[in-house]
N, C-alpha and C positions, 0 to 999 in steps of 0.2 A: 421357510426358516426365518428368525429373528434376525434383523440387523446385529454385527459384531458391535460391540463397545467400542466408541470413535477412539482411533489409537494417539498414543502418545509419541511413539516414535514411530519413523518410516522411510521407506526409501521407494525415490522414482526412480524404474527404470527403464531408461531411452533404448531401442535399438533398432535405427534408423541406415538400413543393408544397402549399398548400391552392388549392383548384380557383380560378380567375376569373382565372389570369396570359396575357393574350392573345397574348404573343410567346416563350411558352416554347423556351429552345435556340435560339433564331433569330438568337442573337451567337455561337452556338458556331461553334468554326472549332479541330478537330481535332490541328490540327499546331502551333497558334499555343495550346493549349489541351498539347500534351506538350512543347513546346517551353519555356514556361515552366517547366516541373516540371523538366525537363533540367537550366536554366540554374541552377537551386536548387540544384543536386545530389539531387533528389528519384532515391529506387531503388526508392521500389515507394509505389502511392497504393488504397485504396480506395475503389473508387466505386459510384454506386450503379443496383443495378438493381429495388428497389422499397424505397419509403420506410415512414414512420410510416401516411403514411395510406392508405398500401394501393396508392399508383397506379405503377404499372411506369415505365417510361423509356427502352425499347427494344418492338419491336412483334412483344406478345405474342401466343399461340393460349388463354392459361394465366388469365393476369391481368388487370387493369383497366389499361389505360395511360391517361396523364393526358391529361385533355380536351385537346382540339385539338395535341397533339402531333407533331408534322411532318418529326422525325426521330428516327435512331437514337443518340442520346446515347451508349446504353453501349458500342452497335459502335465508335461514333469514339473513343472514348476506349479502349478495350483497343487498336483498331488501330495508332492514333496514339503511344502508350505506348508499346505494343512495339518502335514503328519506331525508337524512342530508347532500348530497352534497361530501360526501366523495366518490373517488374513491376505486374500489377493484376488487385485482389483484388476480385468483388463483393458489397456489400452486400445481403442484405434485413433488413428487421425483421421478427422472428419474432415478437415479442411483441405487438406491435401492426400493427391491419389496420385504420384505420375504415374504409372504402370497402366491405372484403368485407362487416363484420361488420353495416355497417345492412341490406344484401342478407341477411345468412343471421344472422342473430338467434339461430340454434340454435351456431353456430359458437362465441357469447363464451363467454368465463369469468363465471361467477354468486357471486356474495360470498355469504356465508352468511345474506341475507336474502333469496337468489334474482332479485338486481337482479343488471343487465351490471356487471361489473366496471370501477368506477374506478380507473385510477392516480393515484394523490392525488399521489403525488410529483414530476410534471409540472403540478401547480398549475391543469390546466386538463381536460375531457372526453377522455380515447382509449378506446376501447374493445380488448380487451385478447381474442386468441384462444387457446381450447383446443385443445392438439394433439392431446388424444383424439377429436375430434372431427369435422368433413371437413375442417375449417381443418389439418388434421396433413397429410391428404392431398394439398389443395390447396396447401401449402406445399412439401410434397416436388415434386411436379409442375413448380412453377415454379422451383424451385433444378434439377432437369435437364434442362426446357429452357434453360436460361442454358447450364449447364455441357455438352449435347451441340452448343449452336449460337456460343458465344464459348470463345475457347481461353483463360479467365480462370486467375490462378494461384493463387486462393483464392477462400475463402468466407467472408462476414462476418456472422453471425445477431447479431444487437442485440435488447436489452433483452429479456434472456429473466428474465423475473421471477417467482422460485421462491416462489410465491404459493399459496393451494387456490383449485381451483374447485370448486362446488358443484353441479354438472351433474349429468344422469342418468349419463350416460358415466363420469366420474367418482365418483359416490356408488356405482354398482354395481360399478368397477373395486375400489374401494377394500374393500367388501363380501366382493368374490371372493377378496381376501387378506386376509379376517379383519381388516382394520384400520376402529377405530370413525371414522366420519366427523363423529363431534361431538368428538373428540378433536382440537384444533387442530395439536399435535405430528406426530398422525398424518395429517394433512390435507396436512399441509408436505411430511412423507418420501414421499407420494403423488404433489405435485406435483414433487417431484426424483426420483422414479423415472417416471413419465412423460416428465419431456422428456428423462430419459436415455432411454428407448424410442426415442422420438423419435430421438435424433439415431443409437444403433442402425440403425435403418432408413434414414436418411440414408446413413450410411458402407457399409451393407449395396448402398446402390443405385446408389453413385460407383463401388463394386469397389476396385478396384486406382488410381483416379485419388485415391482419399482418399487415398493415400500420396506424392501428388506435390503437391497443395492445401495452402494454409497454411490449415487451418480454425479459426475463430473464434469460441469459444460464450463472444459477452461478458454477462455477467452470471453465468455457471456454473462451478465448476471442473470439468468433465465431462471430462477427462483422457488419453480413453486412447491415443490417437496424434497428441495435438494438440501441434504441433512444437514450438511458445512459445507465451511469456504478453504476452497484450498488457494492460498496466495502464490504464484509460480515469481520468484524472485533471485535472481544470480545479480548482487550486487556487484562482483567485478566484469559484467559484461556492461556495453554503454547502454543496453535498451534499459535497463534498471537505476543503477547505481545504488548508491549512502542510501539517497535522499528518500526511494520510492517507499518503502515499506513504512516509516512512521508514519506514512498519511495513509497508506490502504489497510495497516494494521489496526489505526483508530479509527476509524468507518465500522470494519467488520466486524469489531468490538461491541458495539454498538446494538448489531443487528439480531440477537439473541439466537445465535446458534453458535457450535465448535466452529474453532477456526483452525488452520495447519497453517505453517511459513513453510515450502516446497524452497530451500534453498540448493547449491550443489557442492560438488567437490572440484568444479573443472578452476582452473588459472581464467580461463576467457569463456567462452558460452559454451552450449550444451554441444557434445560431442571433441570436444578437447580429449582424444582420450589420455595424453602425457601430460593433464596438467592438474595439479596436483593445490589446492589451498592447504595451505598451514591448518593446524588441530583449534589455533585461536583463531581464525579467521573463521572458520565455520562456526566454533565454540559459540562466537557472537553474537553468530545470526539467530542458534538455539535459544542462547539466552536472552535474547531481544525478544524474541516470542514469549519464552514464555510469562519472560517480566512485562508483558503486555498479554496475559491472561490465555496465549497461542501455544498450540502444540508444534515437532518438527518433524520436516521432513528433509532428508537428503536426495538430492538429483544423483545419477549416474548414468553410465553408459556402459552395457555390457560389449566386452569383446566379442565379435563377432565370431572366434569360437566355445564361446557359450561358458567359459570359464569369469569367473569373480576375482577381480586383479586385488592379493592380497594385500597390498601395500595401500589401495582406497580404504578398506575396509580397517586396517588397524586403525588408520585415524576416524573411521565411521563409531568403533567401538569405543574409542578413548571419548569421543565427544559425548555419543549416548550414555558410558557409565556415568558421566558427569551430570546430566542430566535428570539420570534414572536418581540419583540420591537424592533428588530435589522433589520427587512426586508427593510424598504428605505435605508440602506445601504449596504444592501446583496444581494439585489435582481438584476440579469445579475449584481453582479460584478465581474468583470474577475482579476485572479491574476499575476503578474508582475513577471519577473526573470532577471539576465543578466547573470545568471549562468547556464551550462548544463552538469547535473553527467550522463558521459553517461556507461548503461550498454547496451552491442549488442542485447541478448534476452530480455531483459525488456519487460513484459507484467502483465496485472493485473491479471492472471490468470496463472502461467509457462504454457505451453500444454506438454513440454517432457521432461524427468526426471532432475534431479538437476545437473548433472554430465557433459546434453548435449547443457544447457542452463547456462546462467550466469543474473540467477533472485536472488532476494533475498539473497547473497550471504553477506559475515560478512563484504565484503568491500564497499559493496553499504550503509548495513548500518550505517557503522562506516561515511561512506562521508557525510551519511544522519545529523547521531545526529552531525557530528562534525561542519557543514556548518549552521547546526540551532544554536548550543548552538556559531557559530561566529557572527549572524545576517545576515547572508548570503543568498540575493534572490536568489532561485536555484529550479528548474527544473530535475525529471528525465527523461533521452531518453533514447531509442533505436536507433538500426543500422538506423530505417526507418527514423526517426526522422526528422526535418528541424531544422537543427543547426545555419540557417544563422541568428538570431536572438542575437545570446549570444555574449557577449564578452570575457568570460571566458568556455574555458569547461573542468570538468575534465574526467580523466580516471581513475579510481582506480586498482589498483594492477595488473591490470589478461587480460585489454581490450587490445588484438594483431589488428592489423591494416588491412584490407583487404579488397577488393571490394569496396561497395561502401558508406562506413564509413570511408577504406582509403581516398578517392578521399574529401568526406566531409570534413577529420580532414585537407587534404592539401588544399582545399579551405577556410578554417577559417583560416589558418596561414598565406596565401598571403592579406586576409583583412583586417590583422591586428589584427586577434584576437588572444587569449594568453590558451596555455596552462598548465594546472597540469596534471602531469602520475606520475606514482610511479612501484612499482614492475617490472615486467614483460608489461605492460602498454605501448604503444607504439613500441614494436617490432615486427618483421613481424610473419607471421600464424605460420611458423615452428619454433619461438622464437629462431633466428637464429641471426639477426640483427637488428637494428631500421628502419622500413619499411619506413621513411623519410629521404631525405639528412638532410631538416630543423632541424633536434636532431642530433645537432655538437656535440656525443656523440658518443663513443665506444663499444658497448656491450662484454665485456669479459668473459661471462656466469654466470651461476648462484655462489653465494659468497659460500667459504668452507666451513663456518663458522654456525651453526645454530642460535648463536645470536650475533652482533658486537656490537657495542658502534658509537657515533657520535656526532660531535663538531662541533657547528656554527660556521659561519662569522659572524665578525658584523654587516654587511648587513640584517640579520636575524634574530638577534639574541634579540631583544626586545623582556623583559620577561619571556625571558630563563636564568636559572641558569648558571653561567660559571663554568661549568663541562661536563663529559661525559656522556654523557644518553644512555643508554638502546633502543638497537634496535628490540622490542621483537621477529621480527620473519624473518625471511630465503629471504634475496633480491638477488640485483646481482651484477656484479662485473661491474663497466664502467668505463672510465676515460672521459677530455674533449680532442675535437678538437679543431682546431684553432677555435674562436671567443668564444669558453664557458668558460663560469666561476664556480668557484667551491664557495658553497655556503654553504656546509656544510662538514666533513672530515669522515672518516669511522677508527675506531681502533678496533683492532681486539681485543680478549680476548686472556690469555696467553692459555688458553683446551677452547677445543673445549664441549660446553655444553653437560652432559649425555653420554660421552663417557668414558670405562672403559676399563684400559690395565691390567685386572685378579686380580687386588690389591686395585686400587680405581674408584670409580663411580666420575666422575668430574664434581661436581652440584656446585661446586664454581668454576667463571669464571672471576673473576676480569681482566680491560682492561690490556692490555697493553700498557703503555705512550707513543709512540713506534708510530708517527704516521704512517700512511700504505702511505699515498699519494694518497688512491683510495678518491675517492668523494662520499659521502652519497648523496648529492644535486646538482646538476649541474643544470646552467641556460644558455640557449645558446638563444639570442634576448628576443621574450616573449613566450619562452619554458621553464619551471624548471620540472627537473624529480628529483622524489626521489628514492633510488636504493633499498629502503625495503619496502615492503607493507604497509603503515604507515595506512591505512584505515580500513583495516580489523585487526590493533595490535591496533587499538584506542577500537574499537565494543569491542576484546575481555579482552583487558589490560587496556583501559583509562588513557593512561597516557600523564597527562596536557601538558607537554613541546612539545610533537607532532601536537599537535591540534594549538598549539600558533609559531609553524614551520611554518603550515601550513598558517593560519591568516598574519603572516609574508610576506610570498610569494604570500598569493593575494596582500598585500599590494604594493608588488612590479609589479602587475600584471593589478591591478584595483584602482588608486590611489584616486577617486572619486564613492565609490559604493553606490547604491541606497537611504542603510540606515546605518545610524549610530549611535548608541545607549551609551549614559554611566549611570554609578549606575544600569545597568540592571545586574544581576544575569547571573552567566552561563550557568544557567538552564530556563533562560526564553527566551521567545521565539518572532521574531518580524516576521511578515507576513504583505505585502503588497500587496493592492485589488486595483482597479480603477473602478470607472462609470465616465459615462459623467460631466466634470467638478469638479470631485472629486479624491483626493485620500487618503484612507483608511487605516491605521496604525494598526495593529490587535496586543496585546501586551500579551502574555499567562505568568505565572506565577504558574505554577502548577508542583508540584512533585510526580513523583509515585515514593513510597517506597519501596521499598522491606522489606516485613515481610514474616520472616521464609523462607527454603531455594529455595521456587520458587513463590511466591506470593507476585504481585507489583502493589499496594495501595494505591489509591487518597481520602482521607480523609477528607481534607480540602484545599481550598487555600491558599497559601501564599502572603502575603500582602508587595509590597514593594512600597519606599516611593523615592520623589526628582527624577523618571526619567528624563531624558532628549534625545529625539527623534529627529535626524535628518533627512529629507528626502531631495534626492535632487530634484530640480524642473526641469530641461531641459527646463528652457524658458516657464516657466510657471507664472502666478502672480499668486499670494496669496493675497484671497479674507478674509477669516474667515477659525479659529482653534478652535475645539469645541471636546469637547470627548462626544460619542452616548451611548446612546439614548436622554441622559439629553438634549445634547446642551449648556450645561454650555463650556463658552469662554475661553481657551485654551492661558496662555501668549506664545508669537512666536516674534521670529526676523528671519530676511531673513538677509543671508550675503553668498558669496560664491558660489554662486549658491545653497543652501540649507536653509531650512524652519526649524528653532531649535525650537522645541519644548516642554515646561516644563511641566510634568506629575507629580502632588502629589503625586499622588497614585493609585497603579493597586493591585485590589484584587482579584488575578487567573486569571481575563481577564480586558481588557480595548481596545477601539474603540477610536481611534483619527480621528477624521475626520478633511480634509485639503479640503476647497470650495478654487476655482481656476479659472483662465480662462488663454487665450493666448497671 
């Protein structure tokens, strides 16, 4: 059978049993159970055919189904599904088995002390399976009986956590490729060529049905025929937050396949089942996707008896119809950049620990929030990336030059295109020198200083206060060459922060007026480096006069960008989409709060009023300006190569749409 059409809406659904529920599925009722997904506009749900703790939910030859269990959960729900046109995908958890694993003890994964493997990051006991192991086998097993006995239209492996095991299986796999097993680097690229074996033999054993399956390796980017990215993201729980999704959304974007945002309905993480997000708080997350070119998905957790809690579901349906009115203008539109924040390891998934990779890091997303809250079209890449696109890319804080992202970043500079680096950013592997002759710049190593101070040029200096600002965190020492210009100045403080000679701790650092002569910003042609991490002291300090540094120097870099915004708020957000003959202005408006000291809260929209939106056209006419879904006429004038357009009023979100031709 043909793969379904990747859907637009969806819902995950969790059901994660611990044994002792006496009337498991005994509310379920099939049709009253697809019937609601229906009424939501739900197009495809995954469900589950074995949980976290190992126990099946359809009546297995394979697995353990859950004590007293009394019917076919997963039958009625593929069948019932289907009868409404909905696709469905099933769940197992690869990662985790307790059930099997107190049974076969030789099955777990062993921490490098030879204990079962804790997942610490579930805060509580699972025992976690190696697939070199018979736990490999036994997993293969039960993914083809599901898949030779229910006509399901996907496969959903969870939490596959690219961890070492320290097993025999493992220590002598690792052995037999020459890689040392006390080497933790190489314990990791072990455990991600393992479960890529893994899922190997998998696709080897579906044949020709892995081409018709929407398969699902969430925690991996294992890649090689998997149709889309599904992003698993619960912004009020702490593994996530605000910040995760603009950097994995703009990567994925990127990588020329559908993508989903898997957000949920819980208050805190998954399995909350009383907790309940507001209809805007979700609303956001929809609309953040799809104003970044993404389809959605909703999280849930069914009651464990088998019943659909109607009070998730109204707000499921309020947010989908909202959604659902926005498809002629959502549907294949692709989204637009001239900018590329590139991190080397970038992936939707890290595979090797934090330390050996540069994902998700404070400077990606400080690049992230700072480049949105400037209106700034932007893209994240990777080393693999094709940068020949951008005309702008940056490097934040930490990205060294080498192989063949060196070669890239000196092929974007001879075409003319421009870059931002800051920190350590543009210097060669051994942060030795600037691995470019182009960076008419000195590297003098890293500054003595734990925090300095630093003072524009006027070249820069729109918006900034004329003083000396706070540099909050540890750059490097450079001057210019011949051709660079200094764009901003470095002063030092008179103590050196938190240092104590037996008598005082020197937490007062006031500058010294005392300029140094060193350069906080240098611009050499359309090169500007900054010499302090300013991206990752935005993430963790916010402080405005950095962020309007930065704004500054695209200006000098990009003096015609995409889009141009005023009366926008520096909290809202502008994204641009294209289809054929169209392009799309996405305007978000929304704040998450922070209440109390780790819980950040979309409660309502913010309404603002008199935008005005500019986009440039590239030799485009302008046909009709109209905000979506209404179609209500949009006033515009075209001057400059740009379409200015007047917006009353956006509340939380707003859709301009610009009809066009050439």
């Amino acid at each position: 059978m043909a793969r379904r059409a990747f859907p637009k809406r969806a819902i995950h659904l969790d059901f994660h049993t611990l044994p002792g529920i006496p009337d498991l599925g005994e509310a379920f009722d099939a049709d009253e159970f697809a019937g609601t997904l229906a009424d939501c506009g739900v197009e495809f749900v995954n469900v589950f055919a074995k949980c976290n703790l190992g126990f099946a939910y359809y009546p297995t030859k394979v697995g353990i189904p859950y004590p007293g269990i009394k019917n076919d959960l997963l039958g009625g729900m593929v069948e019932g599904c289907h009868k409404r046109g909905i696709g469905v995908s099933a769940y197992f958890n690869l990662g985790l088995d307790h059930e099997q694993l107190v049974r076969h003890r030789d099955w777990a994964r062993l921490d490098t002390d030879g204990g079962i493997y804790d997942i610490a990051s579930h805060d509580h006991f699972f025992r976690s399976g190696c697939v070199n192991t018979g736990y490999g086998d036994y997993m293969l097993s039960m993914i083809k009986e599901v898949v030779d006995n229910y006509p399901v239209d996907g496969i959903f492996l969870d939490c596959i956590f690219i961890a070492p095991c320290y097993g025999l299986e493992c220590l002598e796999g690792m052995e037999k490729l020459g890689m040392d097993p006390m080497d933790e680097r190489s314990a990791y690229e072990y455990a991600r060529l393992s479960y890529r074996n893994f899922f190997d033999k998998l696709e080897e054993m579906l044949g020709s049905r892995a081409d018709d399956l929407y398969i699902v390796y969430n925690g991996s980017d294992y890649k090689r025929q998997q149709a889309h990215i599904e992003m698993e993201v619960l912004p009020t729980e702490k593994t996530w937050g605000y910040d995760y999704l603009p950097t994995t959304i703009r990567y994925a974007r990127t990588l020329g396949k559908p993508y989903i945002t898997m957000t949920g309905r819980f208050h805190n993480g998954w399995g909350d089942f009383g907790g309940l997000r507001s209809v805007e708080s979700a609303l956001f997350d929809c609309y953040y996707s799809i104003a970044n070119g993404g389809r959605c998905s909703i999280g849930d957790h069914l009651h464990p008896s088998g019943k659909l809690d109607p009070a998730v579901y109204s707000m499921v349906k309020e947010v989908f119809a909202k959604t659902e009115e926005l498809d002629p203008w959502t549907d294949n539109a692709k989204s637009i950049a001239e900018i590329a924040v590139v991190e080397p390891g970038m992936k939707v998934f890290p595979e090797l620990p934090a330390k050996n990779v540069q994902s998700f890091t404070d400077s990606l997303r400080g690049a992230a929030r700072m480049l949105s809250e400037l209106k700034m079209q932007f893209d994240v890449c990777n080393a693999e990336s094709d940068l020949s696109k951008y005309s702008v890319i940056v490097l934040p804080d930490h990205v060294t030059l080498e192989g063949e992202l060196k070669e890239k970043i000196r092929a974007h500079i001879a075409r003319g295109g421009a870059i931002i680096s800051s920190g350590t950013s543009g210097l060669d592997a051994d942060e030795k020198e600037f691995a470019l002759p182009e960076y008419a710049m000195t590297f003098e190593g890293k500054y003595p200083f734990k925090e300095s101070y630093y003072k524009t040029s006027p070249e820069v200096s729109e918006g900034i206060p004329d003083m000396l600002h706070s540099a909050y965190t540890t750059g490097i020492s450079m001057s210019a060459k011949a051709g660079g210009a200094t764009l901003a100045e470095v002063y030092d403080p008179y103590f050196n922060m938190g240092d104590w000679d037996r008598r005082h701790m020197y937490l007062y650092a006031p500058p010294n007026p005392a300029p140094t002569g060193k350069a906080a910003a240098l611009r050499c042609g359309n090169i500007i480096h900054i010499a302090f991490p300013i991206f990752s002291a935005y993430y963790n300090f916010a402080p405005v006069p950095d962020k309007t540094l930065i704004g500054n120097c695209l200006r000098l870099l990009l003096a015609e960008p995409m889009v141009l915004a005023e009366n926008m708020p520096s909290f809202g957000q502008v994204t641009l989409t294209k289809q054929e003959g169209r392009l799309i202005t996405h305007l978000l408006t929304y704040v998450p709060e922070l209440r109390g000291p780790n819980k950040e809260i979309i409660e309502e929209p913010i309404t603002v009023q008199n935008i005005e939106i500019s986009v440039r056209l590239d030799d485009r006419k302008v046909e009709q300006v109209y905000s979506a879904p209404t179609k209500e006429p949009l006033d515009f004038e075209v001057s400059s190569g740009y379409v200015h357009v007047k917006v009353p009023e956006i509340r939380g979100y707003g859709m301009v749409v610009i009809e066009h031709s050439r």
